[in-house]
N, C-alpha and C positions, 0 to 999 in steps of 0.2 A: 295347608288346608285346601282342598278341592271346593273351589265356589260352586252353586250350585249355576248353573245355565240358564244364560238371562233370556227373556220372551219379550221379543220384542215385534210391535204390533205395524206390521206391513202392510203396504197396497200397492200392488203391481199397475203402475200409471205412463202412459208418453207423455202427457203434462207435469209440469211442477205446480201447477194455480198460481196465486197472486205474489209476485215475488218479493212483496212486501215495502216495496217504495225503491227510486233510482232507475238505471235503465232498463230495460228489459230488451232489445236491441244489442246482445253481448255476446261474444266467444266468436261468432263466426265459424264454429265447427274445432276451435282450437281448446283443449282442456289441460291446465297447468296443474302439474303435480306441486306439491307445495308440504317440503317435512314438516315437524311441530317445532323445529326450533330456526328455521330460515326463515330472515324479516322478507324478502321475496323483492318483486321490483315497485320503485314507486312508493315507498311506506307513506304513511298518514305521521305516523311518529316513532318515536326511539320505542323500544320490547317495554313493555308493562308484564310480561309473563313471568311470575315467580318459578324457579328450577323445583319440578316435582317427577317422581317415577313417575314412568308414564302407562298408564293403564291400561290392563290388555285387551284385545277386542270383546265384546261379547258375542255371545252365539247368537247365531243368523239362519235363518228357514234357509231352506234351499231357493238359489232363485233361477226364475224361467226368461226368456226372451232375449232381445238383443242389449249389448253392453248398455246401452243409451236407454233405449228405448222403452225398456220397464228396469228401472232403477227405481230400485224399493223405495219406499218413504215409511219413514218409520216416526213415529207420535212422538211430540215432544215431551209428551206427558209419561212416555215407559218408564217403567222401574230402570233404573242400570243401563240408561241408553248412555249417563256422563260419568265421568271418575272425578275423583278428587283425595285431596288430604282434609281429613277431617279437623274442623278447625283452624284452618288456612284457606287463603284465598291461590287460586291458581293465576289471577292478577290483580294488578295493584290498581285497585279504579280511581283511587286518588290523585295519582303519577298520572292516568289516562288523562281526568279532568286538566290538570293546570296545562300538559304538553297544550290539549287544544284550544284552552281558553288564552293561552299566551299568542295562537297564530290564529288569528281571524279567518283570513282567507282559508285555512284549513277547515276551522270551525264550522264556517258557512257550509262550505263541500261536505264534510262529512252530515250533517244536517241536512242539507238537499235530500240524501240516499238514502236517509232512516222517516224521512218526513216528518222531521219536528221541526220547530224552527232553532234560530240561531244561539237563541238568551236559552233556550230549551235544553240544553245538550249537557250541562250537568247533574241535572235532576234525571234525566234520562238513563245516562251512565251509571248514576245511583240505584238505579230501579233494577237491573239486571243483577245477574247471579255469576257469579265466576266459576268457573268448571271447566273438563276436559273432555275433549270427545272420547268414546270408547271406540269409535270405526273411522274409516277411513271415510269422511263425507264429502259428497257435493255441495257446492255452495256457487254464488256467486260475489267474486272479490270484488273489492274500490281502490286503485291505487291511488295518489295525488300527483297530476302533473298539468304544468301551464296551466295553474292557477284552476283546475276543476276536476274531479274524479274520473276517474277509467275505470269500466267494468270490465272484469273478463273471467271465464271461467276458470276453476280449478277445483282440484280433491286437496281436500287437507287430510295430513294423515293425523290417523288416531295419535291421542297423546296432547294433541295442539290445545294450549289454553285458548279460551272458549268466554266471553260474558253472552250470556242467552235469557232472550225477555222472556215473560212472562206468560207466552204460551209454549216455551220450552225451544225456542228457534233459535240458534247462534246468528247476533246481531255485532260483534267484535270480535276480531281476532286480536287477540294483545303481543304477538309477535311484533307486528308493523299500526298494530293500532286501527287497522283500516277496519272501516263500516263491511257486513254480509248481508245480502239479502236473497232469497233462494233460490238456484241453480234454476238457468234458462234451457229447455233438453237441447241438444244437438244432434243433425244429421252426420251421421257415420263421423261422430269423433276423432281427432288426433291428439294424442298424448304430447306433452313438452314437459322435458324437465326426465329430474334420474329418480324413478321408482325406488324406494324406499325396502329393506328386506321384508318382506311378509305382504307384500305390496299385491293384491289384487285386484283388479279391476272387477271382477265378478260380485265381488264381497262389499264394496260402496254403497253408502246410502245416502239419501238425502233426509232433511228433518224436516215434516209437517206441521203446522199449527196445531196445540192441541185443541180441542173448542170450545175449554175452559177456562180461566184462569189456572196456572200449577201454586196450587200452594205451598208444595212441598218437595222438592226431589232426591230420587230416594237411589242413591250414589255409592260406586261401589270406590273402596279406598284400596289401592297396591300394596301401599306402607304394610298393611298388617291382614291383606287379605277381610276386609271387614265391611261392612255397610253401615249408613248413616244419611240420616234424612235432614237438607239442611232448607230452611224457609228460600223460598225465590225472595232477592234481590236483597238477602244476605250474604256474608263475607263469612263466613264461619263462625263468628261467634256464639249461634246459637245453635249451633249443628248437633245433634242428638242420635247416639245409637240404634239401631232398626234392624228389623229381619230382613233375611236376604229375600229379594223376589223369589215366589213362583216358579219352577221348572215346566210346568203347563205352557204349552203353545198355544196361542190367541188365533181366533180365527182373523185372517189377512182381512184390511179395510177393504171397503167395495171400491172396484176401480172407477178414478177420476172423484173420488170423496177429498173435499178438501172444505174446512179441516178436517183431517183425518179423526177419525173416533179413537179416544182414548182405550177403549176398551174393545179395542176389535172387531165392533159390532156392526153392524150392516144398519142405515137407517129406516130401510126397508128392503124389500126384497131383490132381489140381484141374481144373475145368469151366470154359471161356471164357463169360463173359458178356459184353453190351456197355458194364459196367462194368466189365470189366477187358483192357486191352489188350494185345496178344501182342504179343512182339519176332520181326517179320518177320526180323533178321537173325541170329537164331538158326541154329546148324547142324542137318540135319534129324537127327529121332531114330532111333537106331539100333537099338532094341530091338523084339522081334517085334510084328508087329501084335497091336491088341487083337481080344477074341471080338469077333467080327460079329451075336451073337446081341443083340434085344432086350434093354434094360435099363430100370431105371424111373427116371423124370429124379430127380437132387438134389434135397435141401429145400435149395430157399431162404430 
């Protein structure tokens, strides 16, 4: 069965915004590729990721600019931005809690990076959603070493299980267990590590807050080609069949909008660049023309 092509709602940015807690001081220009099933260097703990197909990307706008430099951000809250098995969890947040509650010093560290505190951290791990990216993302990692976290950048590739809070942002990788908080940009990037088949750098996204709570995410499954909407900061159990997303393309979030809008929408009015692309098939607008008088361009 041919799925139909996921829409997924973009903002062409050289910001990431707020990266969510931990350091922001990371990568040094250095970007580690990182498959979905390599624990990588430095783990927090042993794989909590249950073996699942791994789901295939979704469809992606065209993107403009340099590799780094406007790397899409796409809503946490998109239809089909995660995969998963319906009725399954893509980790085991159970196995996640005791690893950390049994090492302190880990505990503490990965708590530092998510900004809860220490006695916090399994109520926390509870609250998230276990799932799979569908693209190859940006993120920024935490390994555990000498007794404290190291951030560094990397792309995870699609497929990689995934616990992501509650405004749709991957906060665990369950490979190595390490904390994620969102990708710091980098001037003219270096690649480390061996690119994965389908592997490109053009096609990367990062994930923005959505700027609601997600109550829902609405997930595309490999196993049977199918979709299915499971509550945030459940495991599967109450996951329920759903229509596929939309084929309609979303208009791109206004650049440097963070949270990103869920629905594509601009919070107000906004200047085309040719880093950021209009939806031709938008309906025309029907509000009065603007002044015709002189104005003085935007800072960029």
């Amino acid at each position: 069965m041919l799925v139909a092509a996921v829409a997924l709602i973009v903002v062409l940015t050289s910001r990431s915004g707020d990266d969510g807690g931990g350091t922001t001081n990371a990568g040094g220009g250095e970007v580690f590729l990182q498959s979905a099933s390599s624990t990588g260097p430095d783990p927090f703990t042993r794989s909590t990721a249950r073996s699942t197909d791994s789901a295939p990307p979704p469809s992606l706008p065209p993107r403009t600019g340099s590799a780094e430099a406007a790397t899409p951000r796409v809503s946490g809250a998109a239809p089909g931005l995660y995969g998963g098995t319906k009725s399954m969890a893509s980790c085991d947040v159970e196995r996640q809690v005791r690893y950390l509650s049994g090492e302190p010093a880990k505990n503490a560290a990965f708590a530092s990076v998510l900004r809860v505190s220490a006695n916090e951290v399994p109520g926390y791990l509870r609250s998230l959603t276990p799932l799979q990216l569908r693209a190859d993302t940006r993120v920024t990692n935490h390994g555990f070493k000498d007794g404290s976290a190291t951030a560094y950048q990397a792309v995870l590739q699609s497929g990689t299980a995934v616990l992501v809070d509650d405004r749709g942002v991957p906060r665990v990788r369950c490979a190595c267990g390490n904390p994620l908080t969102e990708p710091v940009p980098q001037k003219n990037p270096r690649t480390t590590g061996t690119p994965w088949q389908g592997y490109d750098a053009d096609q990367v996204v990062a994930v923005a807050p959505a700027p609601t709570v997600v109550n829902t995410f609405v997930v595309y499954d490999p196993e049977d080609g199918g979709w299915f909407a499971r509550k945030h900061g459940d495991t599967g159990d109450r996951d329920e069949p759903t229509s596929p997303p939309t084929s309609t393309s979303p208009a791109p979030c206004p650049p440097g909008a963070s949270p990103c809008p869920s629905d594509g929408t601009s919070p107000g009015p906004s200047t085309s660049s040719p880093d950021t692309p209009s939806d031709s098939s938008a309906p025309p607008d029907s509000s009065p023309p603007p002044d015709s008088s002189p104005r003085p361009d935007s800072p960029r």
